[in-house]
N, C-alpha and C positions, 0 to 999 in steps of 0.2 A: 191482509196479513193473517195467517193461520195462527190460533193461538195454542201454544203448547204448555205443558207439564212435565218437569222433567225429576222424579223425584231420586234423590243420590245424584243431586246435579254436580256434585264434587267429586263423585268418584270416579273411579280409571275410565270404564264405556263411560256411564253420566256423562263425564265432563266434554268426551268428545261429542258424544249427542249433541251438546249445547252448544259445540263450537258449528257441527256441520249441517244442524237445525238455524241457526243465524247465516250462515253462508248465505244458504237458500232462501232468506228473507223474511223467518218467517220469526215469531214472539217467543220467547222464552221467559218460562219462571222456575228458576231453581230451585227447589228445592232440596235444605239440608239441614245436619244440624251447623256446618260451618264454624266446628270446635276449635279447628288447628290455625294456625296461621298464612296456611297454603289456598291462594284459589287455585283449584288447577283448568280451569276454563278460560279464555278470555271474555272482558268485560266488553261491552256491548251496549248500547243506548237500547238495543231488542231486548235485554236480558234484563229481567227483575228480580234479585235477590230475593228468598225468602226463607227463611232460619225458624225451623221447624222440628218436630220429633216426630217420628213414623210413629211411634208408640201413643199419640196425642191423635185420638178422635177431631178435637174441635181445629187441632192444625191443619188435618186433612182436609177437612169440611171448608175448611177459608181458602186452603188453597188450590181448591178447583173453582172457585168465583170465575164465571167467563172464561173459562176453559173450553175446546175444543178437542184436544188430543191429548191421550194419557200414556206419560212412558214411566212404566213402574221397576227403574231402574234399582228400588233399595235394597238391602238384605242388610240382617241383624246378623249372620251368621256367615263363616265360610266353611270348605266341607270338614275342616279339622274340627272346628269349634262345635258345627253340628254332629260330626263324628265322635266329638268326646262327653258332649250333653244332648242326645235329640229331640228332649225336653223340651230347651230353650228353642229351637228353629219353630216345634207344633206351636208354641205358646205366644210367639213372636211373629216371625214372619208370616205361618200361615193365618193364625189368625187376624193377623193385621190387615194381609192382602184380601180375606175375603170381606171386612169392615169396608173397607178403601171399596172394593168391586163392589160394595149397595151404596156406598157415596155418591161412586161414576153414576149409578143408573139414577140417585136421585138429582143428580142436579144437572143428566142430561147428556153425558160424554158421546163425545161420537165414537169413538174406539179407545179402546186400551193397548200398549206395544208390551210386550214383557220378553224379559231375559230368561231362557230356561236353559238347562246345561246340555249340549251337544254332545256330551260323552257318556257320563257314569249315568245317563238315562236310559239309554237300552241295555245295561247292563255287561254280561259277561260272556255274549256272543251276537252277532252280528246274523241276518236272518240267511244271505249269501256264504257265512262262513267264511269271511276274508279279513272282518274287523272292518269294512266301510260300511257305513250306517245310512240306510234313508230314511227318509220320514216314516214310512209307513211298517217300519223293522219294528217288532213288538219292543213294547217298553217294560225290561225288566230290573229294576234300578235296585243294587244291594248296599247302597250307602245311605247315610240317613240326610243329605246335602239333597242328593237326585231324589230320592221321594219325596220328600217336600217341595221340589220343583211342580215334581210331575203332580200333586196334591194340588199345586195351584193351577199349575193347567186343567185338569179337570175341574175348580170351581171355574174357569174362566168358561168353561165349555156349558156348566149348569145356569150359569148368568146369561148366556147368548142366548140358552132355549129356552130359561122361562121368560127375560126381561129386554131381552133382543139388545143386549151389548155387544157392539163389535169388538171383536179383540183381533189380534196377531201375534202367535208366539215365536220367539226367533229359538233356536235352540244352537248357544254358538258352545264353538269347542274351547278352544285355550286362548285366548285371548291375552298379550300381554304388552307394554308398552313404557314411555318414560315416568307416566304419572301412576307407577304403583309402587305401592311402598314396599319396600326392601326388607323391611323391617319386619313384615305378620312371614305367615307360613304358606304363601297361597301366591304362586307365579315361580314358576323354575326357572325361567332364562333372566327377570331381574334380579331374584336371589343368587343365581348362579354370577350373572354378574359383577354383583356387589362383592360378593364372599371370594370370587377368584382376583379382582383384580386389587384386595386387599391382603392376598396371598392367604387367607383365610379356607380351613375347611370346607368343603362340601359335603352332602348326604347323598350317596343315590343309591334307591332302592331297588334289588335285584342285581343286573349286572348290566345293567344300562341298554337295555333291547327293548324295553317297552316305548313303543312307537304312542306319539299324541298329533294329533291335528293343531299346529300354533297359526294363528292370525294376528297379524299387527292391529293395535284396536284402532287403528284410523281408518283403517278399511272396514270392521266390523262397524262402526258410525255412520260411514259414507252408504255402505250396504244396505243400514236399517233406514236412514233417514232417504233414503233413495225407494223405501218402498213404502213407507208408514202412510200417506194419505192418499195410495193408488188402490184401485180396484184390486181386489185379491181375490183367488180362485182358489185357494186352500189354505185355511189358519195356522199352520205349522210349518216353517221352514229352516230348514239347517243355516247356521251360519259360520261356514268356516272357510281354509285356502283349498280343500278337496287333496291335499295329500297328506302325509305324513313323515316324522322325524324322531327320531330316537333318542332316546338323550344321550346318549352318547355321541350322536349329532351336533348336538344341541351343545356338548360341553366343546366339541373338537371346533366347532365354529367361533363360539367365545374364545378359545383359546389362541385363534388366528387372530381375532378385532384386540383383544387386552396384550396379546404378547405376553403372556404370562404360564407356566406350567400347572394346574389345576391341582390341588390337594384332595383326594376323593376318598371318603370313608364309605364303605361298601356296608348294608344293612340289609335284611332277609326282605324279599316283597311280603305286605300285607295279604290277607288273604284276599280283598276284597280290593285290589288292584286291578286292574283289565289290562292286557299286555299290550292289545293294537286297539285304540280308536281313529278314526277317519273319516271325516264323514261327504255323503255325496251332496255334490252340492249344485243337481242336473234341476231341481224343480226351478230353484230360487233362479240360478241363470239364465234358466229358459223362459219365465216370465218376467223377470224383470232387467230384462241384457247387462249383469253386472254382473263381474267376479270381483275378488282377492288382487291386489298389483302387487303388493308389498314383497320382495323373496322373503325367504328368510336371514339370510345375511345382510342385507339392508334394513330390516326392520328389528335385529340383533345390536347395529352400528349404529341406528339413531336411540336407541337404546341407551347406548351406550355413551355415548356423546352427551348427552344430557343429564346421565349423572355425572359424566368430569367437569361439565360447566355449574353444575349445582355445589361444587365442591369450593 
């Protein structure tokens, strides 16, 4: 039995790691600070609880004990909060992830999985000029969420070649599903629909054409944990459905599953928006034979379904 690490074992991807990491038989130890009253994982006779702060050295250091696989699922920050202090993301996240990357090499890891952003990492053009991204599309990221990504990608890359840690970076696009809250600023199709099916406001910025790459996260889980202890022939791979949707998509869809007419407050795009991301998603499928299944009106509707049952 493979033993794993799952840190952000409660959060939205986290928790399905931890669900589609037991499927497949293998150990899990969560890690979190497990503040709220929600697990959103299921429990597991594999799964061992472990209630931690990312920010705590000696937490980290106990909880790679007998560890084999690292998935460095946490972040202190989303792109608003690092957009609005990027202070806090250098002072947090980066510096934490590169503490945690001398822990792995000292006590041995076989590889590290990380989450990095499949969108606002290459920036504000696409290398084909269509807005679909591959791996190898230069990284020009003008937010302060993406370069911090891309900051940790590169210590993960400095750690391989001085200290020979395996890593794999996934770089998934929008990611959304029933276990994110509603409530932060960070997921437009749960926020979109919490707030329409409460006959509540919405914000959309520009005039609703900026196209995003969405992936149901059970497919981003099944994706990652389908490739995390297999032979890998390139460290960076996209992880998203390989098209794209608009939000005004996005909201015409919700508005067929809720039955409701959408209240929309129209707002100027930022400057530092990207109109089209998409990203290809030819390397990952061609070596590891998996795509995306989920549409997106299916993965909108169970969406959706689960906050009327939560209700």
């Amino acid at each position: 039995m493979t033993r794993t690490l799952v840190l952000g074992a409660n959060g939205l991807i986290g928790s399905y790691i931890v669900d589609a990491l037991v499927a497949k038989g293998h150990f899990v130890r969560a890690f979190d600070k497990f503040s709220g009253d929600t697990l959103n994982y299921q429990k597991s006779e594999n799964v061992e609880q472990f209630t931690g702060d990312f920010l705590n050295s000696d937490d980290l250091k106990k909880s790679l004990e007998d560890i084999e696989y690292v998935f460095h699922f946490i972040s202190t920050t989303t792109p608003i909060t690092a957009e609005n202090n990027p202070t806090i993301d250098i002072e947090t996240n980066i510096r934490m992830s590169v503490e945690l990357l001398q822990l792995c090499v000292d006590a041995g890891i076989k590889r590290v999985l990380y989450p990095s952003t499949g969108g606002a990492i290459y920036g504000l053009s696409s290398a084909s000029g269509t807005g679909v991204h591959s791996e190898d599309d230069p990284t020009h990221p003008v937010s302060p969420y993406a370069i911090g990504k891309l900051t940790v990608e590169n210590y993960l890359r400095y750690f391989h070649t001085k200290f020979g840690l395996d890593y794999v970076t996934f770089r998934i696009s929008n990611p959304y599903g029933s276990r994110q809250a509603t409530h932060s600023k960070q997921g437009v199709i749960p926020i979109f629909l919490d707030r329409i099916r409460k006959e509540e406001q919405i914000t959309v910025y520009g005039d609703g054409s900026m196209i995003r790459d969405y992936i149901y996260v059970k497919d981003v889980a099944d994706m990652i944990v389908e490739a995390f202890d297999k032979d890998h022939q390139h460290m960076t791979y996209n992880i998203g459905s390989g098209g794209g949707s608009s939000v005004k998509e996005i909201i015409d869809c919700i508005k067929d599953i809720v039955g409701k007419e959408p209240n929309i407050n129209y707002e100027p795009q930022p400057a530092t928006f990207v109109d089209k991301v998409v990203l290809d998603m030819t390397r990952y499928e061609n070596e590891f034979q998996l795509k995306a299944t989920t549409s997106l009106h299916d993965g909108v509707l169970a969406t959706y379904q689960t906050m009327v049952e939560k209700d």
